[in-house]
N, C-alpha and C positions, 0 to 999 in steps of 0.2 A: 562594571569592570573599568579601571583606570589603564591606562599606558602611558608610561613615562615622556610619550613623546606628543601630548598634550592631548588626545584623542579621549573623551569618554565613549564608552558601549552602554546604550541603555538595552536591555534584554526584555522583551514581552514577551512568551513565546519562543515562535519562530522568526519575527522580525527582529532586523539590528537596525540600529538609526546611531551614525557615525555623525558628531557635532564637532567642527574644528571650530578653537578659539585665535579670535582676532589675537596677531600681535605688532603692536607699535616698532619693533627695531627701527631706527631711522636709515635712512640713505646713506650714512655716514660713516655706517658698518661697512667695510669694504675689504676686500683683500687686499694686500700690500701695508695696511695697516701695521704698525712695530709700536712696538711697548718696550721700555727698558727700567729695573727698579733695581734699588740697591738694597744689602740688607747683609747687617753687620751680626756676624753667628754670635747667639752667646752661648755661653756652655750650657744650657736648657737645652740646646737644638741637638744636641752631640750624641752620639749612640746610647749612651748610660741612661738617656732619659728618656727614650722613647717608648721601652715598656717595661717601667722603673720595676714593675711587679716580677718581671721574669729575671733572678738574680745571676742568670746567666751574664746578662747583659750591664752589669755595676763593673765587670772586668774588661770590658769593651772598649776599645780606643775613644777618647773625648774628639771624635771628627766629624764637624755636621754628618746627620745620616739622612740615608739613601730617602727614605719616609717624609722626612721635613724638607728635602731639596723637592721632590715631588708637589709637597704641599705649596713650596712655593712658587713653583712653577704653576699650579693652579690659581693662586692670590693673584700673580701677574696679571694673569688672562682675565680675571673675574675685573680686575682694576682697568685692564685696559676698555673691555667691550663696557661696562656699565655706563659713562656716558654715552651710549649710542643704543640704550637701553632705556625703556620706562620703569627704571630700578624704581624702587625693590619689587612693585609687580611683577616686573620680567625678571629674571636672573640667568645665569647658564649654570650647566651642573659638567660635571667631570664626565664624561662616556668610557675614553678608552686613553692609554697612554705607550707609546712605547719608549724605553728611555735608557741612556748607557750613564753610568757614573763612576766614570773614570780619573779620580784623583781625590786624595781626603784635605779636606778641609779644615786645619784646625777652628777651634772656639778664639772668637775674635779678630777674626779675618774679616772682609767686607766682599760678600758674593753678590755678582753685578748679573743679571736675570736680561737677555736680550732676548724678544720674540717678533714673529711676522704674522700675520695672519694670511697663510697660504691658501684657504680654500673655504668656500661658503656653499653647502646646499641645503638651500630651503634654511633651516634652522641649526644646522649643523654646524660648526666650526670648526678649521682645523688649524691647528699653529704650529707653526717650526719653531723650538726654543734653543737657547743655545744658557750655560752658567758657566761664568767667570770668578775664580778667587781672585789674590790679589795677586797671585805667580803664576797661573795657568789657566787653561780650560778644564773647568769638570767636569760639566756632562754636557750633551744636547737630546733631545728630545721629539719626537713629534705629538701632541697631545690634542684629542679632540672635545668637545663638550658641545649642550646642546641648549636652546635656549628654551624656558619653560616659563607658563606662568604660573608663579609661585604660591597663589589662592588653592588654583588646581592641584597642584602638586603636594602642599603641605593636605589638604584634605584629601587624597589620594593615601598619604602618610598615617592619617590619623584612623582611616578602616582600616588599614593594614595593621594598628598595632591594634584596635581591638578586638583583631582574632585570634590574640593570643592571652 
């Protein structure tokens, strides 16, 4: 049995033997850490194309959507913490997000992505985000992720899919 939060269980029996994998983060990961990226919406990003399949959504306002502001707000995080990572070994994965998004963005605007890094346990991460258009605040955020090794995790990936 694998768990996402880098832990294998080997099963004999009635014995469990719990093996934690060494991980390299550096010193350098710290809290107070901030990240800021910019990123110019093009109409790909806009509601219509999110899930081009459902034609509900071809009649949808062209304003960055909620999905891809999300998405970028994870890009951030993954761009800030990876130098302070033995990338691509190590990576972080998304956990939990909670998030308001409050103002539409047209296609073509340039959304400016500030974050902190407010809280570190053990492997855990947690970030304060904040997204800027070019007139307003649009959303903020709190969003967590966690640091995994990526050997473990994609082979974790690969039994799971062939139980199907």
């Amino acid at each position: 049995m694998f768990d996402l939060f880098g832990k294998f269980r080997f099963i004999a029996g009635d014995a469990v033997q719990i093996t934690k994998w060494r991980f390299a983060m550096k010193d350098s990961l710290q809290p107070g850490m901030t990240v800021e990226f910019k990123y110019k919406v093009p109409e790909n990003k806009t509601v219509p194309f999110i899930y081009p399949e459902f034609t509900e959504g071809h009649v949808m306002p062209k304003v960055f959507a909620t999905g891809f502001l999300l998405a970028l707000f994870e890009f951030s995080c993954i761009k800030a913490t990876n130098p302070h990572l033995d990338w691509p070994n190590e990576q972080s994965v998304g956990i939990g997000i909670n998030m308001t998004h409050t103002a539409a963005t047209p296609a073509g605007m340039t959304v400016t992505v500030k974050g902190r890094l407010e809280k570190m346990e053990g492997r855990k991460l947690t970030f304060f985000m904040e997204a800027y258009d070019d007139v307003e605040k649009i959303s903020e955020a709190t969003h967590e992720r966690f640091v995994i090794n990526a050997e473990k995790f994609n082979a974790a990936l690969d039994k799971k899919k062939a139980k199907v």
